[in-house]
C-alpha positions in Angstrom: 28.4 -23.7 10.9 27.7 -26.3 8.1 27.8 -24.4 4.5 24.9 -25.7 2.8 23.9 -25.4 -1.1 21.4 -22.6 0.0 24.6 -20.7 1.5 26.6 -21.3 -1.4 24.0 -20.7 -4.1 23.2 -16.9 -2.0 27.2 -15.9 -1.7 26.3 -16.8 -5.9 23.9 -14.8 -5.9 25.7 -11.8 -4.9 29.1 -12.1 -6.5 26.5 -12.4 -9.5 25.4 -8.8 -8.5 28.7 -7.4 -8.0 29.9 -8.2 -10.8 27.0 -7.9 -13.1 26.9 -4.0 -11.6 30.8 -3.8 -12.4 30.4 -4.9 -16.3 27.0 -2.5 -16.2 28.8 0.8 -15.7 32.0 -0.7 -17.9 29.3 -1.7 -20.4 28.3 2.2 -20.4 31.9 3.0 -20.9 32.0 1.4 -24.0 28.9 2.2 -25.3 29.9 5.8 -25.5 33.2 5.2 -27.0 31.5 3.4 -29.6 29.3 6.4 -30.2 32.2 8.5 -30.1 31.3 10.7 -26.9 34.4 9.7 -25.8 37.9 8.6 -25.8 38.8 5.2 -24.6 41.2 6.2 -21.7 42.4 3.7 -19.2 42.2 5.8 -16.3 38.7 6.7 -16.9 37.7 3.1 -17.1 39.3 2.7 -13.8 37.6 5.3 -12.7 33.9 3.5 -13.6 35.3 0.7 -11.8 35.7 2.3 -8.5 32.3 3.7 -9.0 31.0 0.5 -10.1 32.3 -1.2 -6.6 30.4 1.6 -4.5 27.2 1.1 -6.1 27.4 -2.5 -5.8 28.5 -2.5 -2.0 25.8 -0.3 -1.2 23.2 -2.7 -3.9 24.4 -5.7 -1.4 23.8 -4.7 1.5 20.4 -2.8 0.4 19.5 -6.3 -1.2 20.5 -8.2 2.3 18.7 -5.7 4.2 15.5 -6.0 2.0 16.0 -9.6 2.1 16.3 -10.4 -1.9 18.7 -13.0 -1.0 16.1 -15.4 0.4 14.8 -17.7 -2.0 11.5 -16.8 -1.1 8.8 -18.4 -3.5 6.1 -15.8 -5.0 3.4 -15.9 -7.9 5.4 -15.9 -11.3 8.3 -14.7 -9.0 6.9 -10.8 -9.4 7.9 -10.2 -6.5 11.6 -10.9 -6.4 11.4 -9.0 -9.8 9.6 -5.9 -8.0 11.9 -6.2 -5.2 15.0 -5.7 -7.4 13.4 -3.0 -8.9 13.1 -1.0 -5.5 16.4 -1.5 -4.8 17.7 -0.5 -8.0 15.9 2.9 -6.9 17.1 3.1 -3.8 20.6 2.3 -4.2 20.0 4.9 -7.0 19.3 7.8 -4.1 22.0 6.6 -2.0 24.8 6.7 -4.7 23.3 10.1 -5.7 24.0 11.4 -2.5 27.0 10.4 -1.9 28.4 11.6 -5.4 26.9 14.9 -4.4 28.4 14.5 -0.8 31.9 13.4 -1.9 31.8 16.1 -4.7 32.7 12.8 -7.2 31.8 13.9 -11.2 29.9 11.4 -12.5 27.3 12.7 -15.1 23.1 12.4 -14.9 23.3 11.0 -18.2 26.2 8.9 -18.0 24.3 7.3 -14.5 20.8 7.0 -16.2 22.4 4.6 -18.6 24.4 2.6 -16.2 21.3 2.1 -14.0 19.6 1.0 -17.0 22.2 -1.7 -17.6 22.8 -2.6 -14.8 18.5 -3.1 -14.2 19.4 -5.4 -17.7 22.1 -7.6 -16.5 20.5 -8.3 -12.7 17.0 -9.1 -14.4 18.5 -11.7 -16.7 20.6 -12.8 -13.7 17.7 -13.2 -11.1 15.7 -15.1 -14.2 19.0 -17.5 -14.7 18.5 -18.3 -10.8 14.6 -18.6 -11.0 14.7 -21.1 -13.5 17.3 -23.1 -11.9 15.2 -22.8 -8.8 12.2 -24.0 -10.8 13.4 -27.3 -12.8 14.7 -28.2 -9.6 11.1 -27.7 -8.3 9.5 -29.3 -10.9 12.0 -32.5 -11.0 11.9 -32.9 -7.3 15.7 -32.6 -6.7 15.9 -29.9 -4.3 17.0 -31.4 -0.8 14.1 -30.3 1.1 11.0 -32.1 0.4 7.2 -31.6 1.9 4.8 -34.0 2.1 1.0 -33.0 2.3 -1.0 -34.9 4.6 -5.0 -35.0 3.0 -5.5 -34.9 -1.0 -9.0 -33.3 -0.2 -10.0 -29.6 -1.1 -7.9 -28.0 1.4 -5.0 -30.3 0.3 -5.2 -29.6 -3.9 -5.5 -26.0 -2.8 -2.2 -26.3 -0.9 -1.0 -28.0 -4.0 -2.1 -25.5 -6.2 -0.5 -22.5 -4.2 2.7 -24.7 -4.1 2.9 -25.2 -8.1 2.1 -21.4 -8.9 4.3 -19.8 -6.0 7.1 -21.4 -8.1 10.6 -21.4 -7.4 11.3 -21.9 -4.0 14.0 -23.9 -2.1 11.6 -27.5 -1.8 9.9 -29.8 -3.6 6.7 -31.6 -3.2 7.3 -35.5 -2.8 4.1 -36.1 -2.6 0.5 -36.8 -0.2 -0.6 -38.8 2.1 -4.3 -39.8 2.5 -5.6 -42.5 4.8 -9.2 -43.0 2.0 -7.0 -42.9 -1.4 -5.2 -45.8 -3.3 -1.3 -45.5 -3.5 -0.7 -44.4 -6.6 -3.6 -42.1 -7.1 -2.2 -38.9 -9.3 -3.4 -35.1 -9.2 -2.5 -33.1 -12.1 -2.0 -29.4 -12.7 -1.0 -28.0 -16.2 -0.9 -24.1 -17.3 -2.4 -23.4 -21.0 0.6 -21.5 -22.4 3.5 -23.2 -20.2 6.2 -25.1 -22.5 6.4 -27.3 -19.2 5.1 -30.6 -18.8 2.2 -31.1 -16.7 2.7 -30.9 -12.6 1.6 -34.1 -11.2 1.9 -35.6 -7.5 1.0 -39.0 -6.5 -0.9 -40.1 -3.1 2.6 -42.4 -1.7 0.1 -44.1 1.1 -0.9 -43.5 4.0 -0.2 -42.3 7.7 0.8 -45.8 9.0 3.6 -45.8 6.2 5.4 -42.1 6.9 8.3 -43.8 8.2 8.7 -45.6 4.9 8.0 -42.6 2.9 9.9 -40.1 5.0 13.4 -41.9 4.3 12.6 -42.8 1.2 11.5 -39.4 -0.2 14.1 -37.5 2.0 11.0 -35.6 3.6 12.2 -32.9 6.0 8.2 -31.3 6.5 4.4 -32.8 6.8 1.8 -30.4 6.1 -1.5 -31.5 7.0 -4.5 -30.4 5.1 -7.2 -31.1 6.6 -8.7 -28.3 8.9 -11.7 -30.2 9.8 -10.3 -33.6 11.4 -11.1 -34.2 15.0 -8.0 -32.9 17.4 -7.5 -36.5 18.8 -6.3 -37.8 14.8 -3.9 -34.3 14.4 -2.2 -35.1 17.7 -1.9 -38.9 16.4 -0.3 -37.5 12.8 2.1 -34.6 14.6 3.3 -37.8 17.3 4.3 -39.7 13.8 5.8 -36.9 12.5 8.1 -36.0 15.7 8.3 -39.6 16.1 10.2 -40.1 12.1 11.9 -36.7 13.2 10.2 -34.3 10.6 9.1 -31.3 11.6 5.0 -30.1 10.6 2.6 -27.6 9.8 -0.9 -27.5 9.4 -4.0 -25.4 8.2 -5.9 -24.5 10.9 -9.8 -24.1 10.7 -11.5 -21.3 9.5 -14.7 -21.6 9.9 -16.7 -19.6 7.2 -13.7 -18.1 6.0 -11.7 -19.5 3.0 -8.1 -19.2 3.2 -7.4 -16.3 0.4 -9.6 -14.2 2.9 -7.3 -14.6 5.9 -3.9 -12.4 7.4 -1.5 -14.4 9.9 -0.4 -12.1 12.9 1.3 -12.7 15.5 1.0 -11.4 19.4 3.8 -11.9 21.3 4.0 -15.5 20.4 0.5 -16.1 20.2 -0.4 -16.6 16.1 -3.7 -14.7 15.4 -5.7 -15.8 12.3 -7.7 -12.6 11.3 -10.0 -11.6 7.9 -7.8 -9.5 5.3 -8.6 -6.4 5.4 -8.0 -4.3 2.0 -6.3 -0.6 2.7 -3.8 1.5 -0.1 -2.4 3.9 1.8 -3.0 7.7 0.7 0.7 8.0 -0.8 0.3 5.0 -3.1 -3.4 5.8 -4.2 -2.8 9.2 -4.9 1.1 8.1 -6.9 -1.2 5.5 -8.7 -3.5 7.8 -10.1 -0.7 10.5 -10.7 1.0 7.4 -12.8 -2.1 6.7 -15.0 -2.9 9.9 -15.9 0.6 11.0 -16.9 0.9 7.4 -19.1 -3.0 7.7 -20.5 -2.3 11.3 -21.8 1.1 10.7 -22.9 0.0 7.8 -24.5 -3.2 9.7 -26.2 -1.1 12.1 -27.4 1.9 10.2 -28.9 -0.4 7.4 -30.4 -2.7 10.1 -31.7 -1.7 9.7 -35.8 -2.3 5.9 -35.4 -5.6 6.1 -34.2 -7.4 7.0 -37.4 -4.9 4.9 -39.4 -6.2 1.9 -38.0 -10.1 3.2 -37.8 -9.8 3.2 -41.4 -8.4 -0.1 -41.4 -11.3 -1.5 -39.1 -13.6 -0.2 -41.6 -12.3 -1.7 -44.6 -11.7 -5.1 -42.7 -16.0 -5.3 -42.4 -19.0 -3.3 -41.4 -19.8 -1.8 -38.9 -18.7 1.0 -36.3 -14.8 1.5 -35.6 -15.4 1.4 -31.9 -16.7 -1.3 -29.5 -18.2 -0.8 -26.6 -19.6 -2.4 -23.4 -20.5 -2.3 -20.2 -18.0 -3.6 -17.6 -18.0 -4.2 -13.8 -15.2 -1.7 -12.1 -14.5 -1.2 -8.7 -17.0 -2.0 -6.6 -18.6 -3.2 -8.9 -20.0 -0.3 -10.5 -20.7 -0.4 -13.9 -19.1 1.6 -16.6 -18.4 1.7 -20.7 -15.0 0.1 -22.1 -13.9 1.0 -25.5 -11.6 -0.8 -27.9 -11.2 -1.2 -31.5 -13.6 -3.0 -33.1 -12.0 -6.8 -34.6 -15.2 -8.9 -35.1 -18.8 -8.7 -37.2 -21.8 -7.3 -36.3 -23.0 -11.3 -36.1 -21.0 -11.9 -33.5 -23.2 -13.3 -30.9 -23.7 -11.0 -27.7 -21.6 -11.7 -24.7 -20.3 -14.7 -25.7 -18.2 -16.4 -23.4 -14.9 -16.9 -25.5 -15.1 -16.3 -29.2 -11.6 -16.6 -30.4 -12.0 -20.5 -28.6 -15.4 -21.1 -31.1 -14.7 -20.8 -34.7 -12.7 -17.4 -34.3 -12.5 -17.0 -38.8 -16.2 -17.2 -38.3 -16.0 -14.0 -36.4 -13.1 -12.4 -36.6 -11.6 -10.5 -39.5 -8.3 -10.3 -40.6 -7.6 -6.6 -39.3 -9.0 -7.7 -36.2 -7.1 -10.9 -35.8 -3.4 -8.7 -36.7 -5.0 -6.0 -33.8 -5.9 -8.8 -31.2 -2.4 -10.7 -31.8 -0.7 -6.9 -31.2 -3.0 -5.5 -28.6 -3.4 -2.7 -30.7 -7.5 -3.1 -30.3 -7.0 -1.8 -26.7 -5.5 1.4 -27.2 -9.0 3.2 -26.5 -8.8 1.7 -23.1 -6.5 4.7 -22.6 -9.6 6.8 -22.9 -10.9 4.6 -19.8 -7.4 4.8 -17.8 -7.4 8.9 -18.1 -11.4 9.1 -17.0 -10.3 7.1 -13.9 -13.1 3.9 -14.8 -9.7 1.9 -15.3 -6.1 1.8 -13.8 -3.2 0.7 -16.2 -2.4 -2.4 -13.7 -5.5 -4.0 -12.2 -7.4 -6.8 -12.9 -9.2 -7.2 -16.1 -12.7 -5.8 -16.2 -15.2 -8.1 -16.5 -18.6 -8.7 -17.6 -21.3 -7.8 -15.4 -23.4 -11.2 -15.9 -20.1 -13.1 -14.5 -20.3 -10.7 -11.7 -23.4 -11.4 -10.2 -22.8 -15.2 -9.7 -19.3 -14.0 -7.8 -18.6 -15.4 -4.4 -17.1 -13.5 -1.4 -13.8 -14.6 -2.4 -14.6 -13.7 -6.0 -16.5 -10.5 -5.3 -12.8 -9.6 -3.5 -11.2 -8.9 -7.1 -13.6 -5.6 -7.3 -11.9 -4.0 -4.6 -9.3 -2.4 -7.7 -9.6 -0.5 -10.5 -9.7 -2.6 -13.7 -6.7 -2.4 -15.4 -5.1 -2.6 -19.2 -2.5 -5.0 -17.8 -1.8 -7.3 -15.1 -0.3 -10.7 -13.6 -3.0 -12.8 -15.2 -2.5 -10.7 -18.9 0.6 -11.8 -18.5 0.9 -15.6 -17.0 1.0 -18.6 -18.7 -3.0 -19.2 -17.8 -4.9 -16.4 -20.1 -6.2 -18.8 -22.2 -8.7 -19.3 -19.2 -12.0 -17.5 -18.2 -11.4 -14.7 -15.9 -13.8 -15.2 -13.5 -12.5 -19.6 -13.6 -9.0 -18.3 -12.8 -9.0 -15.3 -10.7 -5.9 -16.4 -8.0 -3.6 -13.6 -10.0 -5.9 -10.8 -9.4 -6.3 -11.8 -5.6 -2.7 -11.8 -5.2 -2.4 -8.6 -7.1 -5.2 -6.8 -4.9 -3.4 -8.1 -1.5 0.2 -7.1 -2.6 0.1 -4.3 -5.1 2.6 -1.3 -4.8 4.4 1.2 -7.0 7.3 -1.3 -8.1 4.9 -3.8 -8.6 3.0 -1.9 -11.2 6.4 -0.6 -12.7 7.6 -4.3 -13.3 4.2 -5.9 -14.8 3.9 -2.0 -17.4 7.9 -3.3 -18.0 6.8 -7.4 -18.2 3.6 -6.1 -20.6 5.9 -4.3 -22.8 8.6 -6.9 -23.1 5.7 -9.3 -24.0 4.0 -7.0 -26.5 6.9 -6.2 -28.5 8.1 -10.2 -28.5 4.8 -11.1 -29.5 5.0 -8.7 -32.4 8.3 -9.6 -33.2 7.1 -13.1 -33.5 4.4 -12.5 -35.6 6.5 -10.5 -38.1 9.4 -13.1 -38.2 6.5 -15.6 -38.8 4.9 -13.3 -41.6 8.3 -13.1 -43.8 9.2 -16.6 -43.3 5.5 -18.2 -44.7 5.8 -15.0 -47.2 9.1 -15.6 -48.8 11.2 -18.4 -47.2 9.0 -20.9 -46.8 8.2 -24.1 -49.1 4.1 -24.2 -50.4 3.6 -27.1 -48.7 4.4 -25.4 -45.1 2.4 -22.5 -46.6 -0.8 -24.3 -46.7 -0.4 -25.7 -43.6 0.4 -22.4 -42.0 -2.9 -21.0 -43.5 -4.4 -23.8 -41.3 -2.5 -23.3 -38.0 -4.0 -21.5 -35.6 -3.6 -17.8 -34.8 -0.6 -16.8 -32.4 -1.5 -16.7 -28.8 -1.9 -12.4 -27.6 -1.2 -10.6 -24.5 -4.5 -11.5 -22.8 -7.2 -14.5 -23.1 -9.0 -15.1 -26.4 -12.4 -13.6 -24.8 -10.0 -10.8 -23.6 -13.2 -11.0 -20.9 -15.6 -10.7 -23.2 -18.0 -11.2 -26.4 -19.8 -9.4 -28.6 -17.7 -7.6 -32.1 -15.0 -7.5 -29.9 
């Protein structure tokens, strides 16, 4: 068999792991020495590291099984980070029981903290490998190439999907269209992404594959265009079999659109069917078990800082300390949200995106420190623990927006609102909810336990480097910095915060 770079970048992968898991529980080790829990002994750090090889045997070939060593290409690669988490757990139970089974004394304390570095070192390792996956991506230099045959709606779509399920093992070379100019460029760019923008080029035509297909290194064609007549798709697939590439294509769906539709297959008969949306009882019922344990927690623990900052919303400008409005939740019933109020009373109603339109005009300076901190959402907790919101789900929107929804659209009320989610977090939450919605839809169709668990962890890590940001930006301008940057500081615009600038919505918000 011919080792590839795939094969060699996998067997990377997992000596990664092993010995990532090896330093983890050595890494404990230490860390109690240093705290003086224990003696440094060389038999008992011998002893971590036969532990150490168990666990990561049984994390291998949990991770094989569970296929994480595929480079398979998700949305902001949640789902390789979800995966890992459910294998941490479950290599977790395993271990357990064989410690008990083998009678081997290893503390609950001492394993607590070894899970929790090794969860560390394989998430910055499985990032390392995501971003070497993705500039290879975005600099077209993985071997496997794809061309996309039809630079029409179904086409940009394809494109689209392609640019946000980032990180897999191919790269786009580029389309083909028979009724656009070589040369002709489609663009994508996220608001927040340090990136530059995604662009493809239409390389010519179906009479010039050949040319292109050695050229570009092309090993696949998809073609994109559902509606052409049978006799032109069974011209394009003899070209393609013809300049030995192999082919895909997206099949018509009639009055379906493609976010709406399941692949199964029967025997070997593909079946195209409408998605239908089902949480089974166990995860429904763990969900809800998981939001009211965090909302009340929460409630409880944040309790002193709640009228802290109501008195600071009062003295930042008239008006009430709480805001509230009504918001479209599942199904599309309507309910009350509450945060903290951060702008005036003059704050036109339902205004679309504030913090884009003169936000000083609006906002006051209380309000602008909660919005950068999330801090004005805490009395979304209040929401989470009635059951109107979820902590994970999409964001609630407002119910104007909601009436002009599609079908497709309309699909994104089939969840709970949540406090957090894939689009609070992505690199596009500058945009309108309702203009940007492919996060949510991929969030309704694929949510689980250890999906929620890594977008609560992903929300934190954001939060607190947000905050950290804006406090390492506060002493710099306050006591570092010259008076010229000072003044232009006061000019610059507000840091970016956890969600978009309309947060989904208007009013003193």
């Amino acid at each position: 068999m011919k080792i590839t770079s795939k094969h060699l970048l996998v067997f990377a992968k997992a000596l990664s792991d092993v010995v990532l898991i090896i330093l983890a529980f050595q890494s404990t080790y230490l860390f109690q020495v240093i705290l003086g829990q224990h003696d440094f002994y060389g038999a008992a750090a011998w002893f971590r590291f036969e532990l150490s090889m168990l666990y990561a045997l049984i994390f291998v070939v949990s991770a094989e099984r569970l296929g994480q060593y595929e480079n398979k290409a998700t949305l902001l690669n949640i789902q390789e980070k979800a995966g890992l988490l459910r294998n941490i757990f479950i290599t977790t139970i395993l271990f357990t029981a064989l410690n008990s089974f083998l009678s081997i004394f290893y503390s609950t304390w001492d394993f607590i903290i070894s899970s929790l570095f090794v969860l560390a070192f394989l998430s910055c390792s499985r990032h390392f490998f995501f971003k070497y996956h993705h500039k290879k991506y975005l600099e077209g230099k993985h071997e496997r190439k794809i061309l996309i045959y039809g630079a029409g709606e179904t086409g940009q779509l394809l494109f689209k999907k392609l640019y946000f399920m980032e990180g897999g093992d191919y790269s786009l070379a580029g389309f083909l269209d028979d009724h656009l100019t070589a040369g002709t460029t489609l663009t994508l760019q996220r608001t927040r992404s340090k990136v530059l923008p995604f662009t493809a080029k239409v390389l010519g035509g179906l009479n010039e594959l050949g040319r292109i297909v050695r050229q570009q290194n092309v090993y696949q064609v998809m073609i994109a265009m559902p509606s052409i007549e049978r006799n032109r798709i069974l011209e394009i697939i003899q070209a393609c079999i013809q300049n030995n590439v192999t082919y895909g294509f997206v099949p018509h769906l009639y009055d379906l659109r493609l976010e709406q539709v399941d692949t199964k297959n029967i025997g070997d008969i593909p079946l195209l069917k409408k998605r239908e949306y089902h949480l089974s009882l166990l995860y429904s019922m763990t969900k809800r078990l998981f939001d009211l344990v965090l909302s009340a927690t929460l409630l409880i623990l944040l309790a002193p800082l709640f009228p802290i900052l109501a008195i600071l919303v009062k003295l930042g400008s008239k008006g009430p300390v709480f805001f509230n409005q009504k918001r479209s939740g599942k199904d599309g019933k309507s309910f009350t949200m509450y945060k903290f109020r951060t702008m005036s009373l003059e704050t036109p109603t339902y205004m679309p995106s504030p913090s884009s339109n003169a936000p000083s005009q609006y906002i006051s300076r209380i309000g602008s420190f909660l919005r950068d901190t999330n801090l004005d959402e805490l009395p979304q907790l209040w929401n989470v623990f009635t059951g109107d919101m979820a902590i994970v789900g999409p964001r609630p929107e407002m119910p104007f927006h909601v009436e002009k929804y599609d079908e497709v659209q309309r699909d994104r009320l089939k969840g709970k609102p949540g406090l957090t989610g894939l689009w609070q977090i992505s690199p596009d939450r500058d945009k309108e909810i309702h203009d940007n919605i492919d996060y949510d839809l991929y969030y309704i169709n694929h949510q689980s336990f250890f999906l929620d668990l890594i977008l609560v962890l992903e929300t934190v890590l954001l939060t607190v480097t947000t905050v950290w940001n804006k406090v390492r930006r506060f002493l710099y301008y306050s006591f570092l910095a010259s008076p010229k940057n000072k003044e232009l500081s006061s000019s610059s615009p507000p840091l970016n915060r956890l969600s978009a600038p309309n947060r989904g919505g208007a009013s003193p918000l």
